[in-house]
C-alpha positions as CSV (number, residue, x, y, z in Angstrom):
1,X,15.2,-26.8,-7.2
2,X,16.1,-27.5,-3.5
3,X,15.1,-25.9,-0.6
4,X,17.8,-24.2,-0.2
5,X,17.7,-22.7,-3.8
6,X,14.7,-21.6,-3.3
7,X,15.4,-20.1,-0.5
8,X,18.2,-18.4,-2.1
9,X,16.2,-17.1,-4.8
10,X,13.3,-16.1,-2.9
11,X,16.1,-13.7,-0.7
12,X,17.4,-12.7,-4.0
13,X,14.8,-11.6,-5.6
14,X,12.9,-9.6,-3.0
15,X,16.4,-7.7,-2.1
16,X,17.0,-6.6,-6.4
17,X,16.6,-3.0,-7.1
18,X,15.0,-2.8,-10.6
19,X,17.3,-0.7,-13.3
20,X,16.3,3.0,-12.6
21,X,13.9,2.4,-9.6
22,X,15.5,3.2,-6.2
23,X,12.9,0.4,-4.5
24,X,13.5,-3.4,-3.5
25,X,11.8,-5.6,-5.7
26,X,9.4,-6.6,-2.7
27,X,8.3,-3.1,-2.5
28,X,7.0,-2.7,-5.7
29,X,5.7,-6.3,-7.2
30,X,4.0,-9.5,-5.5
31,X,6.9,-12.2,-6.5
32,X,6.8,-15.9,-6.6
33,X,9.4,-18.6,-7.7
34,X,8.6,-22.1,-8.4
35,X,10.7,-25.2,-10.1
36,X,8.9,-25.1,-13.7
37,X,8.3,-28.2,-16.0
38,X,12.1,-28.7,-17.2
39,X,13.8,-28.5,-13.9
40,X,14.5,-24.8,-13.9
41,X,13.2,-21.9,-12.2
42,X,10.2,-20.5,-12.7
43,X,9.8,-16.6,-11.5
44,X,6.5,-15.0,-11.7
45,X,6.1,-11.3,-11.2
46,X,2.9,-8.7,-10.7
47,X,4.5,-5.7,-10.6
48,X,2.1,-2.7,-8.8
49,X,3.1,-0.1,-12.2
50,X,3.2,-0.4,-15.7
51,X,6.4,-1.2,-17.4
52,X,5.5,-3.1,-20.2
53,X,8.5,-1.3,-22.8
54,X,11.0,-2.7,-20.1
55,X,10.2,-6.0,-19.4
56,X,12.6,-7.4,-21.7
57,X,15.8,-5.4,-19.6
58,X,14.2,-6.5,-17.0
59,X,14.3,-10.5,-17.6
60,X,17.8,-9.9,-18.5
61,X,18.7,-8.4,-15.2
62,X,17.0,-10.8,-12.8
63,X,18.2,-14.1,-15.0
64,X,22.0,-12.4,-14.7
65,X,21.3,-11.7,-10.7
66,X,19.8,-14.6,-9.9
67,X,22.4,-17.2,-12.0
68,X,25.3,-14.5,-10.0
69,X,23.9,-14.8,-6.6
70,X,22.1,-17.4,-6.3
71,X,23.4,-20.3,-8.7
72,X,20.1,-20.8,-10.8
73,X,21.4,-21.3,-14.1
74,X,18.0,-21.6,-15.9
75,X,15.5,-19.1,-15.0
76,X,12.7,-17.8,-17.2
77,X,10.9,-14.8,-15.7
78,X,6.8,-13.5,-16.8
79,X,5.9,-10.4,-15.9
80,X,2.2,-8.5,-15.5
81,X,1.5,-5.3,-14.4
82,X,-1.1,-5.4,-11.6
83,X,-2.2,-1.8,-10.4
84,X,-3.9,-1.5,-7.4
85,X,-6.3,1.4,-5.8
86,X,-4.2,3.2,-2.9
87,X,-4.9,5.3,-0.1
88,X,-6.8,8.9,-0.7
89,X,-7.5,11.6,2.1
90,X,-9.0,9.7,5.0
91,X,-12.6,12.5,4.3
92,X,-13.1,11.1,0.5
93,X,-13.2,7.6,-1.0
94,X,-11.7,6.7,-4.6
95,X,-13.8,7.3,-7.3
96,X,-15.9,4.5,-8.9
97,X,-13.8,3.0,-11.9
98,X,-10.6,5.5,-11.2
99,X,-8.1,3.0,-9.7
100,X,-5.2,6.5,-8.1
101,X,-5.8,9.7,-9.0
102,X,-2.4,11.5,-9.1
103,X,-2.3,16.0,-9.0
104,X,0.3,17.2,-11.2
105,X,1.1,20.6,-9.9
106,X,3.3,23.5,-9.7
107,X,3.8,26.5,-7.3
108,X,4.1,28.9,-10.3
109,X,3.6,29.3,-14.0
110,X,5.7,28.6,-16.8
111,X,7.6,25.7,-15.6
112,X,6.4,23.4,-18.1
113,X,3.9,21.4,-15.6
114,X,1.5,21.1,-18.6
115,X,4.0,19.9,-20.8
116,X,5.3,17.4,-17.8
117,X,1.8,15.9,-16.9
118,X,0.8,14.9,-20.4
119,X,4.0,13.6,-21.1
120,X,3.7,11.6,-17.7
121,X,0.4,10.2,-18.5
122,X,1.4,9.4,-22.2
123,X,4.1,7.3,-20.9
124,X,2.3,5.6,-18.6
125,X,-0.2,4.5,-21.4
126,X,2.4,3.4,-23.2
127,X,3.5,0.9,-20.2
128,X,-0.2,-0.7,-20.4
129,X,-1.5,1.5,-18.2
130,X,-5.2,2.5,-18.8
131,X,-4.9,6.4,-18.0
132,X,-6.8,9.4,-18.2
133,X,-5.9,13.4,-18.0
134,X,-8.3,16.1,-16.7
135,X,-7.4,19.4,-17.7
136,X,-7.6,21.6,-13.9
137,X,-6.4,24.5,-15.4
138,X,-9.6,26.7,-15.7
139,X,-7.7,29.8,-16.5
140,X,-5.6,28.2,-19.1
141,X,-6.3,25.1,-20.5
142,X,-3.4,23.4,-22.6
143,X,-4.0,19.8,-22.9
144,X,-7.1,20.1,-26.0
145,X,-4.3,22.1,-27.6
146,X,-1.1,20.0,-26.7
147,X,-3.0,16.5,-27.9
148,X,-4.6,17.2,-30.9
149,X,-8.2,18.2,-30.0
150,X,-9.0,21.8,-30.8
151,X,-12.2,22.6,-31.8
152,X,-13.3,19.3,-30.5
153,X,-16.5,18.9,-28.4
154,X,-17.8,16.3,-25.3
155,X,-20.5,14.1,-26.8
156,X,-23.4,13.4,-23.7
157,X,-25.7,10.2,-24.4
158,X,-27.7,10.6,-21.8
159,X,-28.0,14.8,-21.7
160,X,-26.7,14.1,-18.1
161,X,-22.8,12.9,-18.5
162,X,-20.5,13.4,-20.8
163,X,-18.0,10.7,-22.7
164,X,-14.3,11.9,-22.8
165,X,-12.5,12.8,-25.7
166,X,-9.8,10.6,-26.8
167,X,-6.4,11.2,-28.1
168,X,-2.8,8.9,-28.3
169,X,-4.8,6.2,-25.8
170,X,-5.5,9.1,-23.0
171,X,-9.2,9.5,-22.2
172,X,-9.4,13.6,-22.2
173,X,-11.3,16.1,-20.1
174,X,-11.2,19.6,-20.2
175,X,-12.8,23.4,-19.5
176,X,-11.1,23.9,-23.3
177,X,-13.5,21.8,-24.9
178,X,-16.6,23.6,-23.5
179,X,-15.9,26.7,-24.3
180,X,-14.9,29.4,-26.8
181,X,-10.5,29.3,-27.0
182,X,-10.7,33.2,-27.0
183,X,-12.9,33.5,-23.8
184,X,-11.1,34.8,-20.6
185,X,-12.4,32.6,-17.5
186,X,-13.7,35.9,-14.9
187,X,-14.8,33.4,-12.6
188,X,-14.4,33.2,-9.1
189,X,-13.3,30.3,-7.2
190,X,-16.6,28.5,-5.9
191,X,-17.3,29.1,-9.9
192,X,-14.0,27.2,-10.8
193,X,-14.0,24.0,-8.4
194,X,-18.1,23.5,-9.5
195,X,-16.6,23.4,-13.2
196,X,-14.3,21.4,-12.0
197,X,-16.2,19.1,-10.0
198,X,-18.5,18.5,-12.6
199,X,-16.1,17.5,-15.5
200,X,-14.4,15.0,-12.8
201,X,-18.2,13.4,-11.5
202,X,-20.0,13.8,-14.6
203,X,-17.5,12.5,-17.4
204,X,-17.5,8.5,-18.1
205,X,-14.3,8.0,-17.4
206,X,-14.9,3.9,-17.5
207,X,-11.6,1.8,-15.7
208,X,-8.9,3.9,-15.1
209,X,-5.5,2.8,-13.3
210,X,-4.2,6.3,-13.4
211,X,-6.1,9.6,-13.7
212,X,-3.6,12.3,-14.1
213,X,-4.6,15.9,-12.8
214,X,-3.1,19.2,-14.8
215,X,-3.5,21.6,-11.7
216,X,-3.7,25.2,-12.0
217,X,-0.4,26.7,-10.7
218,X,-0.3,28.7,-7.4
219,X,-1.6,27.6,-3.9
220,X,-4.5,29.4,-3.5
221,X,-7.6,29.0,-2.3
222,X,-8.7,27.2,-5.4
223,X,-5.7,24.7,-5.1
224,X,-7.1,24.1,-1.9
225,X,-10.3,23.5,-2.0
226,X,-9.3,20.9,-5.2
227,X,-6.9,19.3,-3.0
228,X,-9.5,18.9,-0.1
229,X,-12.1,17.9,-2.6
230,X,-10.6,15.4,-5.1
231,X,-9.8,11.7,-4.1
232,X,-6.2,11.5,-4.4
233,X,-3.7,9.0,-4.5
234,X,-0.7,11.0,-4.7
235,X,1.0,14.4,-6.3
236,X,4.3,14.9,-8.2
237,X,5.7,18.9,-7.5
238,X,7.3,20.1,-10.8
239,X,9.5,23.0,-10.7
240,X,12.9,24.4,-12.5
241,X,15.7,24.2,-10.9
242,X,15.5,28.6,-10.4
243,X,15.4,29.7,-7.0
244,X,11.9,31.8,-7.6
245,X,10.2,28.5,-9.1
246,X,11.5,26.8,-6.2
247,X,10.6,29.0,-3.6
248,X,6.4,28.6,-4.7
249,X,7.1,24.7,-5.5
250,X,8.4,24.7,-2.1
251,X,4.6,26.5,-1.1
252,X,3.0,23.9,-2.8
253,X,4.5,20.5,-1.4
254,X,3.4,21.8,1.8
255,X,0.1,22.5,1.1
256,X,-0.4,18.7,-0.1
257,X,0.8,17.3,3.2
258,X,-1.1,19.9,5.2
259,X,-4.4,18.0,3.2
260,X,-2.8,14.7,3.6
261,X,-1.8,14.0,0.3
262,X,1.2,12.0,0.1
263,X,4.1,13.5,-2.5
264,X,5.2,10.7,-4.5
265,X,8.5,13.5,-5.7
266,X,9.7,16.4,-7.4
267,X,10.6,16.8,-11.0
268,X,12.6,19.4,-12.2
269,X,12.2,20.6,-15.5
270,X,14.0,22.6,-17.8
271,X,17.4,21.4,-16.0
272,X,19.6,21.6,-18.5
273,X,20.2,22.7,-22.3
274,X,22.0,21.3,-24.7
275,X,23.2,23.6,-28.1
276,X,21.3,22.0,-31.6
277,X,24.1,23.5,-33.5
278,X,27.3,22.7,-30.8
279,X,26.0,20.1,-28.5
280,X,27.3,22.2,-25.6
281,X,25.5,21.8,-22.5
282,X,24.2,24.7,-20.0
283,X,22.3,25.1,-16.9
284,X,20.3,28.0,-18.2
285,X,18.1,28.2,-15.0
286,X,20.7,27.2,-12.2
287,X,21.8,23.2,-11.4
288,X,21.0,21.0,-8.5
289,X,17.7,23.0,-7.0
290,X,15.3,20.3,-7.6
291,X,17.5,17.7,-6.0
292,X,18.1,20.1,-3.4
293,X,14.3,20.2,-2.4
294,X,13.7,16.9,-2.7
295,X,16.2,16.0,-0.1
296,X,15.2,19.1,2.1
297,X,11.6,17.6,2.2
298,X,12.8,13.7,2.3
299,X,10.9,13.3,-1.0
300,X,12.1,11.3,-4.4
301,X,13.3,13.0,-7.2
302,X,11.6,11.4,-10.1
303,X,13.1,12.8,-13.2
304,X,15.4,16.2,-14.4
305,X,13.7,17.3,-18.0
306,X,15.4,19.2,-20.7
307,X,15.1,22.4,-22.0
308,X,14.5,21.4,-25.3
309,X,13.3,23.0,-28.6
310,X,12.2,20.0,-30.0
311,X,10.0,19.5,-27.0
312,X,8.2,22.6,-27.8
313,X,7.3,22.2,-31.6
314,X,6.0,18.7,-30.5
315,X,3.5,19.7,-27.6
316,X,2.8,22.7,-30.1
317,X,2.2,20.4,-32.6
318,X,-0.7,17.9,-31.1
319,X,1.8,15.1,-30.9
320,X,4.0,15.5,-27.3
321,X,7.5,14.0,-27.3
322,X,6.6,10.4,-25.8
323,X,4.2,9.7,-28.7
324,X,6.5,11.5,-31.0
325,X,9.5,9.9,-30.8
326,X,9.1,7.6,-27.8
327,X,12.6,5.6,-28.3
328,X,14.1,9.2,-28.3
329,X,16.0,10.6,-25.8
330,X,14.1,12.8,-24.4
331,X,10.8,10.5,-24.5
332,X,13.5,8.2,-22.3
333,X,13.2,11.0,-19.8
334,X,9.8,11.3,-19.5
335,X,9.5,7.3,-19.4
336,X,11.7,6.8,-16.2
337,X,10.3,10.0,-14.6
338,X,6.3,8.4,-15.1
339,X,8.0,4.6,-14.0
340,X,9.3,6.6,-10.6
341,X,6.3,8.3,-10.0
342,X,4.1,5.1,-10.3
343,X,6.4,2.5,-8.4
344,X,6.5,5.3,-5.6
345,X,2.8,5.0,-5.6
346,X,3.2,1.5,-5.8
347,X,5.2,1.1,-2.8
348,X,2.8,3.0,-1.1
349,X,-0.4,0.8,1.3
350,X,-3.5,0.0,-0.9
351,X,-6.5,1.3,0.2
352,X,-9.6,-0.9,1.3
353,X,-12.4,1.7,1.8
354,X,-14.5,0.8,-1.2
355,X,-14.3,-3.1,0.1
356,X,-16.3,-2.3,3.6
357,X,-20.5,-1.0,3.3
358,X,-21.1,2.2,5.4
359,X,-22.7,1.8,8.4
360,X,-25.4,3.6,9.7
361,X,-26.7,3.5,13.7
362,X,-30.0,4.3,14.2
363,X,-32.3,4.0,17.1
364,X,-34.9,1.6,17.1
């Protein structure tokens, strides 16, 4: 390869836009090309998000580009997925093991954000990823129910942590496993972000590249005071695409960026229906008022969800659509929604804090 293919391909690569990302490779991945031992061209690529179920598209697509645009008729392409800690609020520092932390949350109930954020961290465990999901929702715990693990308990080795429960490669935390299903929650809020500090700090969560956050919905004083103290990496706003859902997701975008948390996109759920019996198609809850935020508040959308049936009985069932029937359709959804939401992170600066000792000045 001559300088001046390299060159090219070195310009070509960094300018491709992977299928269904809306980022420039260079964004997203640490990409090197070299001649390799028969003459051709050797690409090597550490992507910064998992996307192990596509790396095969992906090869395609660059050895097409690069033999269109650049003339390199023999390329082979590797890929690894190398995720990397980013940037929390500038008062906190990451927590030991947990690589991003990424909130899940709503500005209202019954949008589905439950039913979103396990789907999203199922997917990305799928891609490689090592993820986790802690169940925020004090009042109303889904996720024991939604992955299988009713009636199942924390084990503590030590009488002073506990080890997660685990379920379709998640590691699982959650207010529903310590207590009784029929209990109502009358607690206040400094009793509600204690509980919820504790299962965060005191559950072994080991290595984690993502730990996904079911927030409570509403903007409250408890969302608040979670927001302020939780490391996070990032939030994803789900909403439908009705103008009441939208008006409190609207509510709680803001409140994120008011505790500098950056919003890696909205995802509208429930956007469409389609008939089981006639295949017809309808915009039960309105069309285009997810999009319609995201570009009001200069944000990504990441995915529109179905309103689905099927989606229902399999969440219902212990067994949510992306371990289900994860070449499905819907699973397909849920897939490019969690790749958008982590190459967004991705893009995003990695954060250094954990690299540097405090420093103390005392007087001597």
């Amino acid at each position: 390869m001559t300088a001046s293919t390299k060159s090219n391909v070195n310009e070509v690569l960094n300018s491709l836009i992977l299928p269904g990302l809306s980022r420039r490779l260079e964004d997203v991945a640490v990409v090197s090309a070299a001649d390799d031992s028969d003459g051709g061209v050797g690409v090597s690529i550490a992507l910064g998000f998992p996307a192990e179920r596509k790396y095969s598209e992906y090869r395609q697509f660059i050895q097409g580009e690069l033999q269109r645009q650049a003339g390199a008729a023999d390329v082979t392409v590797e890929f690894q997925s190398k995720v990397v800690a980013h940037g929390v609020q500038t008062s906190l520092k990451p927590l030991p093991g947990i690589k991003n932390v990424v909130a899940v949350a709503s500005g209202k109930g019954g949008v589905g954000k439950s039913t979103v954020a396990v789907n999203l961290a199922l997917a990305l465990a799928a891609d490689g990823a090592a993820v986790g999901i802690l169940d925020a929702d004090i009042y109303g715990p889904s996720q024991p129910h939604m992955l299988g693990l009713v009636d199942q308990q924390p084990v503590s080795n030590d009488g002073k942590t506990m080890e997660p429960l685990e379920a379709h490669g998640l590691k699982v935390m959650s207010i529903g496993f310590l207590i009784d299903a029929s209990q109502p929650m009358a607690w206040r809020g400094p009793m509600v972000t204690s509980a919820l500090n504790q299962m965060l700090m005191q559950t072994n969560w080991g290595e984690l590249d993502y730990l996904i956050v079911d927030m409570p919905p509403g903007t409250g004083d408890i969302q608040l005071t979670l927001s302020q103290k939780i490391p996070v990496s990032g939030s994803v706003i789900v909403t439908t695409p009705q103008n009441i859902a939208l008006l409190d997701a609207r509510k709680g975008l803001q409140m994120f960026r008011k505790v500098s948390i950056p919003v890696l996109g909205v995802i509208e759920n429930m956007s469409t229906h389609i008939c089981s019996s006639c295949g017809h198609e309808e915009a039960i809850f309105g069309s285009g008022g997810g999009e319609a935020m995201a570009q009001d508040y200069d944000v990504e959308l990441l995915g529109q969800l179905p309103l689905d049936a099927d989606i229902r009985a399999q969440t219902d069932s212990g067994t949510p659509t992306v371990v289900a029937e994860p070449e499905g359709p819907r699973a397909s959804a849920y897939f490019n929604a969690a790749r958008n939401m982590s190459s967004a992170l991705a893009a995003r600066g990695k954060d250094y804090s954990s690299k540097f000792p405090n420093i103390v000045v005392e007087d001597s």
